[in-house]
gemmi code that builds the backbone of each chain (N, CA, C; Angstrom):
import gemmi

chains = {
    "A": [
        ("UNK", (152.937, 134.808, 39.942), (153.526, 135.946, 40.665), (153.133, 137.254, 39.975)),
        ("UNK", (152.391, 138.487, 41.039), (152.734, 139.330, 40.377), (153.375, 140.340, 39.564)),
        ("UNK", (153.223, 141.406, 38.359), (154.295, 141.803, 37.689), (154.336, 142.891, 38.297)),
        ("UNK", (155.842, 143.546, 39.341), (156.311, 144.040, 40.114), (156.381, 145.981, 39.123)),
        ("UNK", (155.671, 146.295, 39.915), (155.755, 148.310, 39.505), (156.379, 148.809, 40.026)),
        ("UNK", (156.839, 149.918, 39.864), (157.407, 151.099, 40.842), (157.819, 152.272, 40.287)),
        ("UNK", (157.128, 152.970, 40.929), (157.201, 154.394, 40.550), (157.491, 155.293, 41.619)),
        ("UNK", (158.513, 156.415, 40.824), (158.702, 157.551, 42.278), (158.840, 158.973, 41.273)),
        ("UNK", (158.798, 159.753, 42.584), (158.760, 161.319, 41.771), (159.407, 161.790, 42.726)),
        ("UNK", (160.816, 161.943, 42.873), (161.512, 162.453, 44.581), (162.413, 163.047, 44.230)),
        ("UNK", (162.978, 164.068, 45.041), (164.853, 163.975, 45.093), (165.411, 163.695, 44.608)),
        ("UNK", (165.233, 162.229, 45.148), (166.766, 161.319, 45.406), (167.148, 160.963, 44.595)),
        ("UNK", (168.398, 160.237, 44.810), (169.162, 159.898, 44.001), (168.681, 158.127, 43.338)),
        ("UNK", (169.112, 158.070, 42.112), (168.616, 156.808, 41.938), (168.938, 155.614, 41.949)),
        ("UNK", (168.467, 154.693, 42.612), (169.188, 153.516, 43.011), (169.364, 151.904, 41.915)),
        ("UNK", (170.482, 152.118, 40.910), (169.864, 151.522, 39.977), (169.866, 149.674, 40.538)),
        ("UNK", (170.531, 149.343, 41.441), (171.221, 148.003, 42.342), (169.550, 147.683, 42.415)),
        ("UNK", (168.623, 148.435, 43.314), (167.555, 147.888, 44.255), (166.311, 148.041, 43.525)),
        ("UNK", (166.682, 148.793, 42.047), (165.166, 149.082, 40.991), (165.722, 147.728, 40.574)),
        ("UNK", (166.278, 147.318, 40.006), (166.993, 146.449, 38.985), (166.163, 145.036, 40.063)),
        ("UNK", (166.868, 144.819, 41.344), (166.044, 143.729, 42.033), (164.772, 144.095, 42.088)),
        ("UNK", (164.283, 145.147, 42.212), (163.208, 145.088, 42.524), (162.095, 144.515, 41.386)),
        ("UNK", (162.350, 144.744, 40.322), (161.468, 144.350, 38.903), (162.021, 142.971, 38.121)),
        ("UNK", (163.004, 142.494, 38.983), (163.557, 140.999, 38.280), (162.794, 139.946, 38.854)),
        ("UNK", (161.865, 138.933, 38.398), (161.200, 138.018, 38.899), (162.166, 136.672, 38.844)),
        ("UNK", (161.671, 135.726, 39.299), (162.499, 133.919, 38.470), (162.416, 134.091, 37.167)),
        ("UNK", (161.253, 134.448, 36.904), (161.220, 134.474, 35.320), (162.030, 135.076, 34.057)),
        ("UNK", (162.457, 136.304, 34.937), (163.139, 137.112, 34.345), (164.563, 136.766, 33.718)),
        ("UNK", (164.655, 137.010, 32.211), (165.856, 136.691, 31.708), (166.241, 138.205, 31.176)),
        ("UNK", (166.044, 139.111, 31.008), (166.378, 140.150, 30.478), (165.690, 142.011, 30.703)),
        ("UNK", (166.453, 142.852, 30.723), (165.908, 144.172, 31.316), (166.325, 144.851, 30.791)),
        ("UNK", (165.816, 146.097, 30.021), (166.170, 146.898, 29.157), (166.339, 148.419, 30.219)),
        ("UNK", (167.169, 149.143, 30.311), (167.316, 150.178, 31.387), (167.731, 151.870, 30.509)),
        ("UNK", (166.304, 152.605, 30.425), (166.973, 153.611, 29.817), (166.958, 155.052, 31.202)),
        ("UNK", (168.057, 155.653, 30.790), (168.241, 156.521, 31.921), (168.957, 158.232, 31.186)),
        ("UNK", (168.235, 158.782, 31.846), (168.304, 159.955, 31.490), (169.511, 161.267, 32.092)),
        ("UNK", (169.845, 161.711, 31.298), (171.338, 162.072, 32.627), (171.549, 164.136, 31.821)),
        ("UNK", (171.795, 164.843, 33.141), (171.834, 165.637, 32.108), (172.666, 166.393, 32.046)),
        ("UNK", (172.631, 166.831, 30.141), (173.988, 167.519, 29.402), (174.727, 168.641, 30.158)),
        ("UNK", (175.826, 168.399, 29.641), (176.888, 169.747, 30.153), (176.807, 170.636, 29.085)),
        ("UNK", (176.906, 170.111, 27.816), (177.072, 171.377, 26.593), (176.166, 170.528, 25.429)),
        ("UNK", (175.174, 171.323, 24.835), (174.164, 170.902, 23.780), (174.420, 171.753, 22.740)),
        ("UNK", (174.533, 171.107, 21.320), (174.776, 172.310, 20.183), (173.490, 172.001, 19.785)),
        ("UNK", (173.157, 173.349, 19.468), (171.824, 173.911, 19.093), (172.184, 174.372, 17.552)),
        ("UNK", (171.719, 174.364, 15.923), (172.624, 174.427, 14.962), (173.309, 175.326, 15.085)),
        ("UNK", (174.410, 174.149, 14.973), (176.177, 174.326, 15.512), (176.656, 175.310, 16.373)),
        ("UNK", (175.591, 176.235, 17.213), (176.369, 176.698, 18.856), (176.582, 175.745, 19.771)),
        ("UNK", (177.495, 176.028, 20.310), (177.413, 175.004, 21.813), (177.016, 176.485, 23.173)),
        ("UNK", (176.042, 175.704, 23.820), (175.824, 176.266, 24.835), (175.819, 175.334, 26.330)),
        ("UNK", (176.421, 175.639, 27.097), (176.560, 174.940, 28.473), (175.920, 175.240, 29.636)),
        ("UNK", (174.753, 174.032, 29.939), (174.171, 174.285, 31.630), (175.009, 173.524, 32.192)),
        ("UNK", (174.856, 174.028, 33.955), (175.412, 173.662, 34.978), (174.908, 172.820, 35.724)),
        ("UNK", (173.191, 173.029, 35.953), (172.154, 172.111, 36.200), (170.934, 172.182, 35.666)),
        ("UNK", (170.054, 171.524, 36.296), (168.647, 171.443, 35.673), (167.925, 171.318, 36.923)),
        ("UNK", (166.687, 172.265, 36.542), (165.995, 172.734, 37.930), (164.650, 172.059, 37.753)),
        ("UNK", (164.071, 170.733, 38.100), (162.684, 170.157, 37.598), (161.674, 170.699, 38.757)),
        ("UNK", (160.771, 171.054, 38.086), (159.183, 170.739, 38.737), (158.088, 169.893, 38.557)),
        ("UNK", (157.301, 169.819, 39.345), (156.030, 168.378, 39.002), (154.928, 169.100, 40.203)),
        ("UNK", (154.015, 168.861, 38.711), (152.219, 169.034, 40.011), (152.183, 167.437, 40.225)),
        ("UNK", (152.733, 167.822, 41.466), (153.014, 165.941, 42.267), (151.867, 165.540, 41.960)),
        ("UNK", (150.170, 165.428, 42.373), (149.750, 164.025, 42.296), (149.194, 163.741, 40.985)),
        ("UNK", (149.013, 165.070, 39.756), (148.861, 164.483, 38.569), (149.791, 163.836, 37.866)),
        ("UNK", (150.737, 164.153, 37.930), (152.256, 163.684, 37.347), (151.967, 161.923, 38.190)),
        ("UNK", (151.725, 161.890, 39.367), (151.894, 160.570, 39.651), (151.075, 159.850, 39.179)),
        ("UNK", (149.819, 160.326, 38.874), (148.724, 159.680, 38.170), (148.911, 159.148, 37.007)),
        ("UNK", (149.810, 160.455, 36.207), (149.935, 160.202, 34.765), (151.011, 159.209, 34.648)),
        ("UNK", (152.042, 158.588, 35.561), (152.965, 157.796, 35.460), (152.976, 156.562, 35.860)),
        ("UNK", (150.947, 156.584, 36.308), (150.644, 155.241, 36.575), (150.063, 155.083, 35.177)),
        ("UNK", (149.210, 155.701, 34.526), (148.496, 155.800, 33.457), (149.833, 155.301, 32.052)),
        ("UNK", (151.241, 155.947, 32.280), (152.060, 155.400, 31.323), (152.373, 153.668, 31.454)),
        ("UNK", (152.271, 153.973, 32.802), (152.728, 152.326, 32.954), (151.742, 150.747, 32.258)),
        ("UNK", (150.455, 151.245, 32.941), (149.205, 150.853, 32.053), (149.369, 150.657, 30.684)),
        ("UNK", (150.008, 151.471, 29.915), (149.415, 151.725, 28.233), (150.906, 151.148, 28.016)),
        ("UNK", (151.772, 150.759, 28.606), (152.832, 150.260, 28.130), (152.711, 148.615, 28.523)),
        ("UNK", (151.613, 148.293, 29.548), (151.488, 146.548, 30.199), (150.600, 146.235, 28.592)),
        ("UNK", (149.672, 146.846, 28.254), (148.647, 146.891, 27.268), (148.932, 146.560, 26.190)),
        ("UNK", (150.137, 147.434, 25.824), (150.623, 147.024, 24.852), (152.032, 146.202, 24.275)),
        ("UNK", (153.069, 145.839, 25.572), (153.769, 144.315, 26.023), (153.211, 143.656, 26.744)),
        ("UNK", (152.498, 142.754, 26.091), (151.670, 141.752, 27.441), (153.139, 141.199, 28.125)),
        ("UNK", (153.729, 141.168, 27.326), (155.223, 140.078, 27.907), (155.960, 140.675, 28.942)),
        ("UNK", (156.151, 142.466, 28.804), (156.297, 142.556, 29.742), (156.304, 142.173, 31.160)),
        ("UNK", (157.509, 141.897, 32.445), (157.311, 141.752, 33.535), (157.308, 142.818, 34.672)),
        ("UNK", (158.709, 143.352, 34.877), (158.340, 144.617, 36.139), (158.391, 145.969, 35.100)),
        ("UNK", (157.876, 147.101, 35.824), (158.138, 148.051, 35.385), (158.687, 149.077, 36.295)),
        ("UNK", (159.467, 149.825, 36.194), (159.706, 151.061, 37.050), (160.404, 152.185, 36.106)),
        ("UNK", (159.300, 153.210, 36.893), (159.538, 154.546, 36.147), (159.914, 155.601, 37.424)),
        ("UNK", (161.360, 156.025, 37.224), (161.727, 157.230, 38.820), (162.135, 158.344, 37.928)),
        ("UNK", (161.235, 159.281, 38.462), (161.996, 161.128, 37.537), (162.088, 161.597, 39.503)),
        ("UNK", (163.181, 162.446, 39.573), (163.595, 162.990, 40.052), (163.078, 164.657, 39.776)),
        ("UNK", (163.092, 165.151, 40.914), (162.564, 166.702, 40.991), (163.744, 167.326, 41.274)),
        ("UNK", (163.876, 168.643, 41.620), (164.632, 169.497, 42.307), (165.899, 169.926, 41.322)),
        ("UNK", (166.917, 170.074, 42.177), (168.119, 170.565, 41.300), (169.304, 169.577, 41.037)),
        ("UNK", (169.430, 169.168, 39.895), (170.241, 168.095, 39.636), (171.649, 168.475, 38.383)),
        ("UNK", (172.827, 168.553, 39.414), (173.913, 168.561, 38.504), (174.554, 168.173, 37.220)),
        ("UNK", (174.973, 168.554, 36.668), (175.708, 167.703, 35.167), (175.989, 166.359, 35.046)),
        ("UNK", (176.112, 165.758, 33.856), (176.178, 164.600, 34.499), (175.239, 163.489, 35.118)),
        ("UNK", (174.463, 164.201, 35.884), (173.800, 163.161, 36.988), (172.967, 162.318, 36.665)),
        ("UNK", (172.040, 161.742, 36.634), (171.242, 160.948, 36.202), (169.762, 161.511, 36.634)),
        ("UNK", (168.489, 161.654, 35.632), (167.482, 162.381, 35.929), (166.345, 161.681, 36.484)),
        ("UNK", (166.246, 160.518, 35.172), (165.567, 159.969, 35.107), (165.316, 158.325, 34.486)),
        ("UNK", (164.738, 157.394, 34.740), (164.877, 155.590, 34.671), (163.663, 155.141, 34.110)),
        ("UNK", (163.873, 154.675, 33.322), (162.206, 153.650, 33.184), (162.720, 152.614, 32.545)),
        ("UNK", (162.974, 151.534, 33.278), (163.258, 150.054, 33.536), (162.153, 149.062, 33.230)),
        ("UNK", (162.530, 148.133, 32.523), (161.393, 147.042, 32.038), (162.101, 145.991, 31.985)),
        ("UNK", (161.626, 144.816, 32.257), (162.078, 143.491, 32.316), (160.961, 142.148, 31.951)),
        ("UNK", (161.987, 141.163, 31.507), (160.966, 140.284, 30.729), (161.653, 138.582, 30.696)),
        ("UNK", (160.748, 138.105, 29.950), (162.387, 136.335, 29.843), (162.927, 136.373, 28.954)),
        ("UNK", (162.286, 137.048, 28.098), (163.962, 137.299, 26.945), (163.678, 138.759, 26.294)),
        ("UNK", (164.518, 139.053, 25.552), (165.009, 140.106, 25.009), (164.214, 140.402, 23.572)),
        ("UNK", (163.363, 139.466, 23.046), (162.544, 139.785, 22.086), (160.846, 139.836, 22.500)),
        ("UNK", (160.851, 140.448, 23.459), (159.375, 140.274, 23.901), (159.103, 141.683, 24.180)),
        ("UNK", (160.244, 142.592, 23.353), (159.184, 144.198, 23.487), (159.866, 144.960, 24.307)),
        ("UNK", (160.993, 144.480, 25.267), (161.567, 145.653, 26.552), (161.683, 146.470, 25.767)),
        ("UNK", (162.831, 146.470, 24.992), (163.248, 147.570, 24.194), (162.450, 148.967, 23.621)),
        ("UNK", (161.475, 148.062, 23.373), (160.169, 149.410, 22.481), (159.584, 149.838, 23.723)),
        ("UNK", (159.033, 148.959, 24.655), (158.251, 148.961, 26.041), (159.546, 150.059, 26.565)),
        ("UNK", (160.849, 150.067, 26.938), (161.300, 151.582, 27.756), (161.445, 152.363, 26.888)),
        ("UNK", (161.507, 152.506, 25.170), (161.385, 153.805, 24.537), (159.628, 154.512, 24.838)),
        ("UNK", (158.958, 153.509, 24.605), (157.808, 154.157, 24.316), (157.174, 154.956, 25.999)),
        ("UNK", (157.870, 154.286, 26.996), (158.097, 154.800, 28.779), (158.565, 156.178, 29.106)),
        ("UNK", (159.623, 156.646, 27.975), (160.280, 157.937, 27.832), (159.641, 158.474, 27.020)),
        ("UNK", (159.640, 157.911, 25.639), (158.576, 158.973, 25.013), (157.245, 159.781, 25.677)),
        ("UNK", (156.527, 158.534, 26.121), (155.158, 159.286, 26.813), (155.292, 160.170, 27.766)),
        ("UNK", (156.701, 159.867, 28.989), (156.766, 160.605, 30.170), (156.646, 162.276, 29.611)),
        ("UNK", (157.445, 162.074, 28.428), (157.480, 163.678, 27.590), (156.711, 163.870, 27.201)),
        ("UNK", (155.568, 163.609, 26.663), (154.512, 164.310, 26.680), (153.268, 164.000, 27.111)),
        ("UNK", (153.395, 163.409, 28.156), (151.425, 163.480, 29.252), (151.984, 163.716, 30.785)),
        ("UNK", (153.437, 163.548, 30.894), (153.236, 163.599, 32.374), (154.029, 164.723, 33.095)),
        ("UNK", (152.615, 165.978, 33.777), (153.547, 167.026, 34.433), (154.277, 167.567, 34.730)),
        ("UNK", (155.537, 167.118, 33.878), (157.141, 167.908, 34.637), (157.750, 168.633, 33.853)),
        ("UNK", (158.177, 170.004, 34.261), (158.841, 170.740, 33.549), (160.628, 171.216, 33.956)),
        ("UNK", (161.842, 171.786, 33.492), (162.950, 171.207, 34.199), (163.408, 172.477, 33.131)),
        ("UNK", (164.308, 173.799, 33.869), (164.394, 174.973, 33.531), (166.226, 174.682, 33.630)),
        ("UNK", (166.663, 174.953, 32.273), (168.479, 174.685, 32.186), (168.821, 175.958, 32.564)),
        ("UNK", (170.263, 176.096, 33.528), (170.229, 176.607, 34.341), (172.107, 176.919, 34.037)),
        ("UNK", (172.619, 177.937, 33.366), (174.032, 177.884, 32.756), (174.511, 178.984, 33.267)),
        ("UNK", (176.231, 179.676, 32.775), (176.251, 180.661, 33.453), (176.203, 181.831, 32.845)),
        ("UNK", (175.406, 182.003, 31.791), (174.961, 182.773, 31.016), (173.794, 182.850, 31.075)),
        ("UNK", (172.954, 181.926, 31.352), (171.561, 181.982, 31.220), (170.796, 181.139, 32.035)),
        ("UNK", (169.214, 181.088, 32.151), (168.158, 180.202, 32.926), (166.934, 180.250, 32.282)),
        ("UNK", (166.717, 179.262, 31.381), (165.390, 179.123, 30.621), (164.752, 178.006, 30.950)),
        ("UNK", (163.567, 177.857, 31.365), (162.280, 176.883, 31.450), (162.334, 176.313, 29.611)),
        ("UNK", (162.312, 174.823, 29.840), (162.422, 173.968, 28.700), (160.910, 173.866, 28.199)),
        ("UNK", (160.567, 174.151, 27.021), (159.191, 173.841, 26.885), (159.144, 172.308, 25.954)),
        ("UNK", (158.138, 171.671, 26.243), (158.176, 170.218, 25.510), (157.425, 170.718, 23.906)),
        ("UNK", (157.136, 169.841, 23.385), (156.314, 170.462, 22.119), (154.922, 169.476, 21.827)),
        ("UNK", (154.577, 168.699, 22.997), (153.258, 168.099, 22.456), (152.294, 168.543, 23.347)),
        ("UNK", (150.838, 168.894, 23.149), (149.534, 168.995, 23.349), (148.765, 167.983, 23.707)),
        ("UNK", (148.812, 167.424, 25.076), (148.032, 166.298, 25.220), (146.401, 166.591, 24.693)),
        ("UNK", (145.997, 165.054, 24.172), (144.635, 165.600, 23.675), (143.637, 165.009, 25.049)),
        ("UNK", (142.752, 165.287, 24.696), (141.428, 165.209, 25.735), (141.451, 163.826, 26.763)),
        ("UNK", (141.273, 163.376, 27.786), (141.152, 162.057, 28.002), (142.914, 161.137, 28.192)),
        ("UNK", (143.601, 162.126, 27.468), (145.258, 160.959, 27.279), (145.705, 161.222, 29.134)),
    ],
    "B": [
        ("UNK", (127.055, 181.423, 40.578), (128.831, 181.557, 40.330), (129.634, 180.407, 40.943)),
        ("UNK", (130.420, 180.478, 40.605), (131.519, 179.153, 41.220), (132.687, 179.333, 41.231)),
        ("UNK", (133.401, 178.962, 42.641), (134.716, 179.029, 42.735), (135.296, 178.014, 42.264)),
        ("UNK", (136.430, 178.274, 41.799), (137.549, 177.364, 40.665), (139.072, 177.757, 41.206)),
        ("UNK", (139.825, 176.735, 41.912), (141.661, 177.130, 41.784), (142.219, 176.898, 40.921)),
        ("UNK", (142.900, 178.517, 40.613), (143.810, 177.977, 39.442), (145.596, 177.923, 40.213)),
        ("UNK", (146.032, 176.789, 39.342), (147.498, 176.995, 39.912), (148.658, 176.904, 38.338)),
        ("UNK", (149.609, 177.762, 38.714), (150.301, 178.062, 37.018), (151.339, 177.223, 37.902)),
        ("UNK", (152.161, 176.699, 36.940), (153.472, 176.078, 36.915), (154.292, 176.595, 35.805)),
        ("UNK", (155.449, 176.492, 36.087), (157.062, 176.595, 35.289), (157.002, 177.868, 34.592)),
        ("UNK", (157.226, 178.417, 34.090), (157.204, 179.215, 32.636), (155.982, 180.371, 32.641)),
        ("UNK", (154.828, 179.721, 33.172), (153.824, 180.158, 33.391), (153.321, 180.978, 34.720)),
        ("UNK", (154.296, 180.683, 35.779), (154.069, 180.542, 36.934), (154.600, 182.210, 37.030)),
        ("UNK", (155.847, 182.286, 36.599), (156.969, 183.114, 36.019), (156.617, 184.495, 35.636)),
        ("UNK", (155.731, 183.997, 34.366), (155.018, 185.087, 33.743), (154.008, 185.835, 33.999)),
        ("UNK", (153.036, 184.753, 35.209), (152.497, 185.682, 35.589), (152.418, 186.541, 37.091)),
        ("UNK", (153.337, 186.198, 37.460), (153.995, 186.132, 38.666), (153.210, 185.498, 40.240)),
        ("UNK", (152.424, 184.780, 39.432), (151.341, 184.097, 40.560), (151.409, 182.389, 40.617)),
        ("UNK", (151.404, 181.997, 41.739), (151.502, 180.505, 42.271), (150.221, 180.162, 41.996)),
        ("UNK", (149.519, 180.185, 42.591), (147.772, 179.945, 42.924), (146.852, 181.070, 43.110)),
        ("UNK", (145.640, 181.023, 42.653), (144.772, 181.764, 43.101), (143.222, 181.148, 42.829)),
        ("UNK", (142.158, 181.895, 43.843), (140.723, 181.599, 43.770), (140.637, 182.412, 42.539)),
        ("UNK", (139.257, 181.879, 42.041), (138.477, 182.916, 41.248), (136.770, 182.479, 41.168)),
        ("UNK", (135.649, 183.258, 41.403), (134.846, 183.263, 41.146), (134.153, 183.191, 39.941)),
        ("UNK", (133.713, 182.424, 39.308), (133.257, 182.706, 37.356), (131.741, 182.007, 37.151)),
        ("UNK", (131.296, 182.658, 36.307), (129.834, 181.907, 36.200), (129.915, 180.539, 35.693)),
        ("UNK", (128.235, 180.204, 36.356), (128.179, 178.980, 36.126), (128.461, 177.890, 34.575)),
        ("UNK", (128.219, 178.660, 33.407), (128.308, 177.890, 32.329), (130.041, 178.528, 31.628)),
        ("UNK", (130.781, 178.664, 32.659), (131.854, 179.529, 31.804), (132.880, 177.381, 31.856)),
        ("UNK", (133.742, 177.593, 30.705), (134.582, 175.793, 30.082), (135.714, 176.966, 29.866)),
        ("UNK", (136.544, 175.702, 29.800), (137.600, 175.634, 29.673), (138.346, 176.628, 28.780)),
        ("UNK", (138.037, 176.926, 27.627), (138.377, 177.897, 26.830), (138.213, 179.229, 26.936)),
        ("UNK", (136.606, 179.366, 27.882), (136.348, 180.918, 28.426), (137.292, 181.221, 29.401)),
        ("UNK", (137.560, 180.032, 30.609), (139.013, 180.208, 31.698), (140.176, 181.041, 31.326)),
        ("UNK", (140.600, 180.137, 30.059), (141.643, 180.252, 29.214), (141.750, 181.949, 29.116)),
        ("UNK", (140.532, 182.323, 28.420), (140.691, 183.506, 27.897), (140.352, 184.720, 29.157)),
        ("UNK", (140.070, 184.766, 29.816), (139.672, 184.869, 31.343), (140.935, 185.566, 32.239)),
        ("UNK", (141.616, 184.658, 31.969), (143.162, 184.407, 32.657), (144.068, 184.924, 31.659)),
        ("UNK", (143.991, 185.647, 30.737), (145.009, 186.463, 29.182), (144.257, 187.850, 29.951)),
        ("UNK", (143.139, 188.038, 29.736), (142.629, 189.163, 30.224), (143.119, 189.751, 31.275)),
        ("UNK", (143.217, 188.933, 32.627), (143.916, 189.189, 33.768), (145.479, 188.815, 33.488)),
        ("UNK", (145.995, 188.220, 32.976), (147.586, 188.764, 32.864), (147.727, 188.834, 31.753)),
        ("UNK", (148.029, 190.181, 30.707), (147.857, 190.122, 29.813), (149.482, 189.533, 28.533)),
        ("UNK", (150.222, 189.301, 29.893), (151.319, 188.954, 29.163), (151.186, 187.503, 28.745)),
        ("UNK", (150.171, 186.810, 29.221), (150.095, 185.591, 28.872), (149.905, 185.644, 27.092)),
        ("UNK", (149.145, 186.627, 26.871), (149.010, 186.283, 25.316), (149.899, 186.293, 24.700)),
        ("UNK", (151.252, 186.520, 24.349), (152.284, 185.689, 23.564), (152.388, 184.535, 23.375)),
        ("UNK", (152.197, 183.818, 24.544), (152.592, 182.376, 24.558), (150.958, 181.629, 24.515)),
        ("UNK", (149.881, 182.146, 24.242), (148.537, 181.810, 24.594), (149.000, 180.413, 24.109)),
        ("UNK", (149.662, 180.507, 22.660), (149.428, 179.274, 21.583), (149.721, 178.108, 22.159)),
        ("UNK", (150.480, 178.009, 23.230), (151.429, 176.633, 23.923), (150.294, 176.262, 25.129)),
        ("UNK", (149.747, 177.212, 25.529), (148.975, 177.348, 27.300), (147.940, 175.646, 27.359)),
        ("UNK", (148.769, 174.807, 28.136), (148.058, 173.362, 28.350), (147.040, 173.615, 29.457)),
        ("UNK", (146.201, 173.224, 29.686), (144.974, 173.127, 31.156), (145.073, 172.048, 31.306)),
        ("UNK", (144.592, 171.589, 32.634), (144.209, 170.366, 33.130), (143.071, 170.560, 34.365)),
        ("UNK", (141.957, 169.484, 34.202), (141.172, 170.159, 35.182), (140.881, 168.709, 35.875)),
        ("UNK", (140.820, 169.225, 37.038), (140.934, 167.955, 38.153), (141.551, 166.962, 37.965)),
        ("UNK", (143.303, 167.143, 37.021), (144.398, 166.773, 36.935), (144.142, 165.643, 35.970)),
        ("UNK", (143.023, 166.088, 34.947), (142.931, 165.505, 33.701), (142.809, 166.436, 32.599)),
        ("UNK", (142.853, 165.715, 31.496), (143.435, 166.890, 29.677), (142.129, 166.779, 29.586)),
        ("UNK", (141.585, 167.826, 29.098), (139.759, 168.228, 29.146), (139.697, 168.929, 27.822)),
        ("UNK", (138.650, 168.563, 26.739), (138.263, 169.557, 25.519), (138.069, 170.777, 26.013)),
        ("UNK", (138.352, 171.925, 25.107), (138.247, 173.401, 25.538), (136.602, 173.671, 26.059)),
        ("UNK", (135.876, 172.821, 25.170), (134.205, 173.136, 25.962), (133.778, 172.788, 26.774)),
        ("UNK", (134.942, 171.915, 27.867), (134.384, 171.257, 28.645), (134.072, 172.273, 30.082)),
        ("UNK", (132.775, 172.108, 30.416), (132.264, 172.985, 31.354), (133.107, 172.660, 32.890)),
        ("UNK", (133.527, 173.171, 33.429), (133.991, 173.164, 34.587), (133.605, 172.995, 35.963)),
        ("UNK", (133.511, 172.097, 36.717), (132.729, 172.015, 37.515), (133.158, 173.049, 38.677)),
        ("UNK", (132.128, 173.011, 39.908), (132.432, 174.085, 40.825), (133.530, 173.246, 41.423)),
        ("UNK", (134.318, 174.375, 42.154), (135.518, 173.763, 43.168), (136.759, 173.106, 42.668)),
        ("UNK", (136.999, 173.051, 41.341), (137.794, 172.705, 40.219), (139.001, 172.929, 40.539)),
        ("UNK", (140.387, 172.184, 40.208), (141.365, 172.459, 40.310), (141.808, 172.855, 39.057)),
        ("UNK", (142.221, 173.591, 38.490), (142.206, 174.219, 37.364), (144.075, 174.532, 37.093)),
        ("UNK", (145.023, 173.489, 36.328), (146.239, 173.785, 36.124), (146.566, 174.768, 34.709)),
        ("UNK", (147.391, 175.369, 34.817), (147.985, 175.988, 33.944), (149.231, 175.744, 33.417)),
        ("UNK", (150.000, 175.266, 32.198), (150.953, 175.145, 32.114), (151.867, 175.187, 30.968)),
        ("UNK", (152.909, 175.110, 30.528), (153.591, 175.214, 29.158), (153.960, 173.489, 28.857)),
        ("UNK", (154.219, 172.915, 27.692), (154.050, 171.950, 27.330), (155.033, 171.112, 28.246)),
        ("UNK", (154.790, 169.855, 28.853), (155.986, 169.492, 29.645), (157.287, 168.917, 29.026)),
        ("UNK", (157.691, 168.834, 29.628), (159.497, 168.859, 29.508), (160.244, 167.878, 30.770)),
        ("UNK", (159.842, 167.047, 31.279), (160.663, 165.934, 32.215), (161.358, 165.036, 31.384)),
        ("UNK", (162.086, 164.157, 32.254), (162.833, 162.926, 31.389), (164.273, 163.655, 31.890)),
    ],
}
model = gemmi.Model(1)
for chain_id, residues in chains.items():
    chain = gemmi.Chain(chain_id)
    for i, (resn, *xyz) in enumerate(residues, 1):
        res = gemmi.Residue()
        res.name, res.seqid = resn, gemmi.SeqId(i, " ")
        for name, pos in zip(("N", "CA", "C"), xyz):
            atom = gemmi.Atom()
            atom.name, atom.element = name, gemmi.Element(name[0])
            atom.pos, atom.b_iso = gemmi.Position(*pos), 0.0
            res.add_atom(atom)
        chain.add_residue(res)
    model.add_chain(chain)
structure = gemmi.Structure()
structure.add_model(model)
structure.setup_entities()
């Protein structure tokens, strides 16, 4: 059977019930689910400052490219890996809410999910197109990431 | 000469108060001459030159890399999704 992908870059809201079936095979004994949700108040050393939402953008078809390209370098390096799904959400998303998913599943729990969805988030942050401007009632700043993709990544 | 689109995103987009635009540039002008090209024409970009990511035909390209004609040419500040 093949090992089940899925990727989105939308709106919507995220469906964790129908990702979750969707990347569970027979085989499957275990799924590691990291999800991204975002802050109401972040201390920055020791201020607290509070957004209300978060405003994302994406140059849609490189970003989709690059989130096939993460998915790749993460099969590469968990062969054990089974499904994968990676969903970032665009637009304007409330406190709280949930941003973003990158779901991995496998037959057991020592075959890498764990590193396989850190290393899913790590990369999304730095190779793949999206930027997401905090949005408080004091202020509205564009988030800058801090890595330099190199040539070819 | 050769036409090249450039399109700025987030931060960038902002600063220079432009979405997209054509530009005409000679034939042997890469990635780094663009770069500097585009500071010239908005000159507020140079504060932040140090962060300024490209992508050309929605791949990470060495600064010498020559540009082909008809190029999609991104502009952007380091990303930030998740």
């Amino acid at each position: 059977m093949e090992n089940p992908t899925i990727i989105s870059l939308s709106p919507e809201p995220i469906s964790f019930d129908n990702i979750l079936k969707a990347i569970t095979l027979p085989t499957t004994g275990a799924s590691v689910i990291f999800v991204g949700i975002v802050r109401g108040i972040t201390n920055v050393q020791s201020e607290l400052y509070q957004t209300t939402e978060l405003e994302y953008e994406a140059y849609q078809e490189m970003a989709m490219e690059k989130i096939r390209q993460v998915v790749e370098e993460m099969r590469t390096r968990w062969a054990n890996i089974e499904g994968i799904a990676i969903q970032q959400r665009v637009g304007t998303i409330q406190v709280g809410s949930p941003t973003t998913l990158i779901a991995c599943t496998a037959a057991h729990r020592d075959t890498g999910v764990f590193d396989a969805a850190k290393y899913g988030i790590d990369r999304l942050k730095e190779i793949v197109p999206i930027w997401k401007k905090e949005i408080g009632p004091s202020r509205s700043v564009w988030v800058h990431g801090e890595y330099n993709p190199k040539p070819g990544e | 000469m050769k036409k090249v689109k450039i399109i700025f995103f987030a931060s960038l987009r902002d600063i220079t108060g432009e979405r997209e635009l054509e530009l005409e540039v000679l034939d042997d002008v890469n990635l780094s001459d663009l770069i500097a090209l585009l500071i010239h024409k908005y000159p507020k970009l140079e504060q932040i030159k140090s962060i300024i990511i490209a992508s050309v035909n929605k791949e990470y390209k060495p600064d010498d890399f020559v540009i082909p004609p008809e190029s999609e040419i991104a502009i952007f500040p380091p990303v930030s999704g998740g």
